[in-house]
N, C-alpha and C positions, 0 to 999 in steps of 0.2 A: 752873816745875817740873811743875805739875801740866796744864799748858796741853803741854807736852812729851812725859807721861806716856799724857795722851790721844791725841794723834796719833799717837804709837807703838801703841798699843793698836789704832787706827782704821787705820793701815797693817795689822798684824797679820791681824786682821777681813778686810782689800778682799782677801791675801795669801792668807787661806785661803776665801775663797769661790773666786777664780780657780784655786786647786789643785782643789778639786770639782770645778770646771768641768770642767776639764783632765781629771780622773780619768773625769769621766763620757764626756767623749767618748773617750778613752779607753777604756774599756770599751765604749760605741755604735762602735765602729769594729772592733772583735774580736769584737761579737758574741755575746758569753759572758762571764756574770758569776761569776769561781775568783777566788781568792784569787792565782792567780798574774798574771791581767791585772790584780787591786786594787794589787797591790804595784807593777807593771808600770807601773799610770799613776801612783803615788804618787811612782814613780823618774825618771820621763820629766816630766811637770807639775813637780815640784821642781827637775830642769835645766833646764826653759825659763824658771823664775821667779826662777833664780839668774842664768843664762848670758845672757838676754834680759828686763830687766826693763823694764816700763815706766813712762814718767812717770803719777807719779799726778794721777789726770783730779779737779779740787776741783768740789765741787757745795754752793753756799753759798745753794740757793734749797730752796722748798718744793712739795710734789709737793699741787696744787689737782685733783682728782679731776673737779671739774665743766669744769674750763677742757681738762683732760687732753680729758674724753667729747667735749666741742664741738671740739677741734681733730681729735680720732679722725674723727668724725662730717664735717667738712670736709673732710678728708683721702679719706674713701672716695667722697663727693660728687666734688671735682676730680678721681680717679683713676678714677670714672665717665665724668664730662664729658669727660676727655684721650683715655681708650681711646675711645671714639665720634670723636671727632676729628680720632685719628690714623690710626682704622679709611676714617675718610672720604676725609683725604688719599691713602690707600694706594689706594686704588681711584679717586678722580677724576679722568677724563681731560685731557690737557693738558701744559701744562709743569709742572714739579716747582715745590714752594713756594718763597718766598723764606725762607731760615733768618736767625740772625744770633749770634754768642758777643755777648754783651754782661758788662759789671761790675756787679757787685753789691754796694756796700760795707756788712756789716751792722752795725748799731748796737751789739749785745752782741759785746764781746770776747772772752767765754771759748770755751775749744777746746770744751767741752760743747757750747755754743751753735753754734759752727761748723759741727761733727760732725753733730749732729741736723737742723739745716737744711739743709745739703748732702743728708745720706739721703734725709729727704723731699724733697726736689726732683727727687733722680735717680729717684726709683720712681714718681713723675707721667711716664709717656709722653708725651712730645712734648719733654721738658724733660731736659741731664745737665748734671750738674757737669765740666766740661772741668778747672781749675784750681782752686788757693784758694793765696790769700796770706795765710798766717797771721797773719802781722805786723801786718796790717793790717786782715785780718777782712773779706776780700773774694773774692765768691765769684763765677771766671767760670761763666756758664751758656749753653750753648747750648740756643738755640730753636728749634722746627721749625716752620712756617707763623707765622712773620712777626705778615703781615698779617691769617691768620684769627684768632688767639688776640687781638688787639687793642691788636699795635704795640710798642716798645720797652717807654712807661713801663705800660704795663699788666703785663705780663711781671716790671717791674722790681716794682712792687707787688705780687704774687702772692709774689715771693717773698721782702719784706717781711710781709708776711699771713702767712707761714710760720713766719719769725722770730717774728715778734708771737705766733699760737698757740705757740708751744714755750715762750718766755719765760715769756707766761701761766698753761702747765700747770707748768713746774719752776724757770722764775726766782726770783732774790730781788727783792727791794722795788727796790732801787735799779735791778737790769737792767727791771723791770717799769715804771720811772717811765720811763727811759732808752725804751722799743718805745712807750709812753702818751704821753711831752712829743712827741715826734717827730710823732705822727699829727696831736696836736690841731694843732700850730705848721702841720701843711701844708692848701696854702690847698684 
């Protein structure tokens, strides 16, 4: 009952943050804060949260501030390294690179996990999410220059590495052991 009483509550909460949301852009979209675009977005945000709801996204891990800065801190290193990279390939004369889609199956199964390593992947230049099979937790990615970036499994690592920071900043224990047993086990 009271395990019931909670999740109701905690739907409630995720319910009315996403109506904010709504209202505010809402209101950032009109440009003027009256009472009649308050009401406006209160009316519109409560039919898309009635008429189109979505599934709720469960997040059973905890938010590590330091692991969070190191993965930021990585993230704008490789998004440094990619743009130089990609700026290179754009201007080197010759044939075009060798690309490749390759699979990617991730270790953490939750859509959280999905979702966020797919984004960072697609906002690294040289790299997009072409695909993902949710079912399965596998994300196709294509690559641009191949051979300069350092091959299939390099690529496929990087975006392991990605997984692994994101688990580490907001996973739980078990997805944490799950991105940990994985690295030590590879040779």
């Amino acid at each position: 009952m009271r395990r019931r009483l909670r999740s109701r509550l905690g739907r409630w909460r995720d319910q009315g943050i996403a109506l904010g949301w709504l209202v505010s852009i809402w209101i950032l979209l009109w440009g003027d804060v009256t009472w009649g675009n308050l009401l406006g977005g209160l009316l519109v945000g409560g039919a898309v949260l009635v008429f189109f709801p979505l599934p709720p996204v469960t997040f059973g891990g905890r938010l590590r501030v330091g692991a969070l800065l190191t993965m930021g801190a990585a993230f704008a290193v490789d998004l440094v390294r990619a743009s130089l990279h990609v700026a290179a390939v754009a201007v080197r004369p010759g044939p075009p690179p060798r690309s490749a889609i390759m699979a990617v199956p991730l270790r953490v199964h939750t859509d959280l996990n999905l979702a966020l390593t797919a984004e960072v992947i697609s906002l690294v230049p040289g790299t997009l999410i072409i695909d993902v099979d949710r079912e399965a937790a596998i994300l196709y990615v294509h690559v641009l220059d191949l051979d300069g970036t350092g091959g299939i499994e390099a690529n496929r690592e990087r975006v392991l590495a990605v997984e692994r920071g994101i688990v580490r900043a907001v996973g739980s224990a078990t997805e944490l052991n799950l991105v940990t047993a994985d690295r030590e086990s590879a040779p």
